[in-house]
N, C-alpha and C positions, 0 to 999 in steps of 0.2 A: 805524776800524771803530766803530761806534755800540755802546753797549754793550744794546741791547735785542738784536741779532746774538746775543750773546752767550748768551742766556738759554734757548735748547734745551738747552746745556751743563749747565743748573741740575740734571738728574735724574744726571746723571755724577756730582755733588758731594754727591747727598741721596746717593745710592750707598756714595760711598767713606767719608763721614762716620759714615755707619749701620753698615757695617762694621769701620769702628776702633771704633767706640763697642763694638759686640758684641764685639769681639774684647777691651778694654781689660777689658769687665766681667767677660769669662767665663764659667764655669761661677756658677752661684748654686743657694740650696737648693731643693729641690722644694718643692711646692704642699704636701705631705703631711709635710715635715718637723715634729719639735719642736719648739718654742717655744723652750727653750734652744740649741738647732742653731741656728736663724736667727740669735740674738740673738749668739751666741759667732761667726759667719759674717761680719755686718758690722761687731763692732766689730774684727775683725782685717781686714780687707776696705775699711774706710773711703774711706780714698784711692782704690782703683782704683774704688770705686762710682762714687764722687764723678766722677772724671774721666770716668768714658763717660757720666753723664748728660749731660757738658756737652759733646762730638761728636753727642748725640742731640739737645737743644737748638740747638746750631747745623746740625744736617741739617733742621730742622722747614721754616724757610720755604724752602727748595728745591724741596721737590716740589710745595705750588699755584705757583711758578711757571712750573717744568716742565710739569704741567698746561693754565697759562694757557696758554704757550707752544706747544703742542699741539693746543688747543682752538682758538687762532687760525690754525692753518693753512688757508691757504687758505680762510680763512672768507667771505671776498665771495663768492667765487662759488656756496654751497651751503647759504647760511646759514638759510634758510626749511626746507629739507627733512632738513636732518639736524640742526636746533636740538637734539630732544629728546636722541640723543648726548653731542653739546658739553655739554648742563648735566650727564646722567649721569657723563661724567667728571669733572666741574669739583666736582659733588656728593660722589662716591666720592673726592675727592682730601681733601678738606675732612674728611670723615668720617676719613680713613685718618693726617690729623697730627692733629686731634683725640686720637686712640685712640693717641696716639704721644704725646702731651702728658699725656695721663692715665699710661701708662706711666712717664713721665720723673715725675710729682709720685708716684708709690707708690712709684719707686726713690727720689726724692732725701729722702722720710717713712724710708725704710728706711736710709737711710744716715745721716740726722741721730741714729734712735734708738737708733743700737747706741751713738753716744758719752752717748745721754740717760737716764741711770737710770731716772730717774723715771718714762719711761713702760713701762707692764706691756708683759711678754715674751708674753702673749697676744694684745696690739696688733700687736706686728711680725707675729707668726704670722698675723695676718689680711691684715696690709698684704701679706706675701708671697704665700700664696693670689692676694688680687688681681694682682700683679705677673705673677707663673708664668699665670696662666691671658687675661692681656691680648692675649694674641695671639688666642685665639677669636676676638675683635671685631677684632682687624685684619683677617683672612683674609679675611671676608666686607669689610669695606672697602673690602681692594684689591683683592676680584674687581668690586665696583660701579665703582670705577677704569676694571679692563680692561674690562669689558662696554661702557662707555660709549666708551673709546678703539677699541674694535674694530668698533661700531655708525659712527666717527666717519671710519676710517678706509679700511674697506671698499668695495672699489670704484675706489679711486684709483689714481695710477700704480701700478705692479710692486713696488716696493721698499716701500710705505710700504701698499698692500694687501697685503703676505704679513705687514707686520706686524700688520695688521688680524688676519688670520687668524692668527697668533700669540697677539694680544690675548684674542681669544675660547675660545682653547683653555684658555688661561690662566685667563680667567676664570669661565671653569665649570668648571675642575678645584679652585679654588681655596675653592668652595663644598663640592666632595665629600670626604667624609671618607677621614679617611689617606692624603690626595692635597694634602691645603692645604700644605701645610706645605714639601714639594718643590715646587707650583708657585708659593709664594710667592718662593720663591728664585730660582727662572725668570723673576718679574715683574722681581727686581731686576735681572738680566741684560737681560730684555724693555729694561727703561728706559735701561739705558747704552747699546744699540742704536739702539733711537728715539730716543738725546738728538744722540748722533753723526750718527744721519741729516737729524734737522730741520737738523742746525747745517750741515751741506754743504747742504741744499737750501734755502738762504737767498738771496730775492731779489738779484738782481744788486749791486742801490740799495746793498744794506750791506757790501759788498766796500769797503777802503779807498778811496780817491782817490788814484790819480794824480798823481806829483807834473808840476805846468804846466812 
């Protein structure tokens, strides 16, 4: 089996990775905590910071290539009329590890500073702020994601249009408020779906061979 075959699976692995990592880091202080709370938070917290920034690190290049992989479906035969699609999603994927990368450097600032005196405990309180409220700019992200996968997919066979029409619910709930946040979690599901289905509807060609 070729390992480009293999690369619808990449949104299964940005999945499970982004979920250990949340789960490793846990709870953290709110946006509105003390300056002393934060700071007393990570330097007892260190290690488990540390380790989920680094499942979030390695979930980053997973999802443009789930993307890619997405975007090229069936792309001969549609590629003129539903171009603008294809880049909406290719664009919202880019934006969406982006804001995922920004994320991971305000946590791995916030974990270096509880062991670093030096720097003032109204730093970290800033750096958490940022941290607590990074998901704003995911949410709209990953609705440019889905919008763009549901433009991209809509129309096509049975299986791969409902998840179009999946996509799209997704992604305009993902924009309205006190709705992002549940249908962000639905997008994660959305993606281990869609990674599962591109990966069975894989041209014949990349089925192993036959032994002569």
């Amino acid at each position: 089996m070729r390992i480009t075959a293999l690369l619808p699976l990449s949104g299964v692995i940005f999945v499970v990775l982004t979920v250990i990592g949340l789960a490793v880091v846990g709870s953290s202080p709110s946006p509105d905590a003390a300056a002393d709370d934060v700071v007393s938070f990570y330097r007892d917290n260190e290690n488990r910071a540390r380790t989920g920034i680094w499942f979030f690190a390695f979930a980053m290049p997973f999802l443009p290539l789930f993307a890619s992989s997405l975007a090229g479906h069936q792309r001969s035969k549609e590629q003129d009329s539903r171009a603008v699609w294809r880049r909406l999603l290719l664009i919202g994927a880019a934006i969406m590890s982006a804001t995922l990368g920004g994320a991971i450097i305000a946590q791995l600032a916030l974990a270096d500073s509880g062991t670093e005196s030096r720097i003032a405990p109204e730093v970290m309180q800033t750096l958490n702020v940022i941290a607590g409220y990074v998901v704003y700019a995911l949410l709209p992200a990953t609705g440019t994601m889905m919008l763009g996968a549901a433009g991209w997919l809509l129309g096509r066979e049975r299986v791969l249009g409902w998840l179009g029409w999946a996509a799209l619910v997704l992604g305009i709930g993902l924009f309205v408020p006190f709705f992002g946040v549940l249908a962000f979690i639905l997008s994660l599901l959305w993606i281990i779906v869609a990674s599962i289905t591109l990966f069975r509807a894989r041209p014949p060609g990349h089925m192993p061979a036959s032994a002569a």
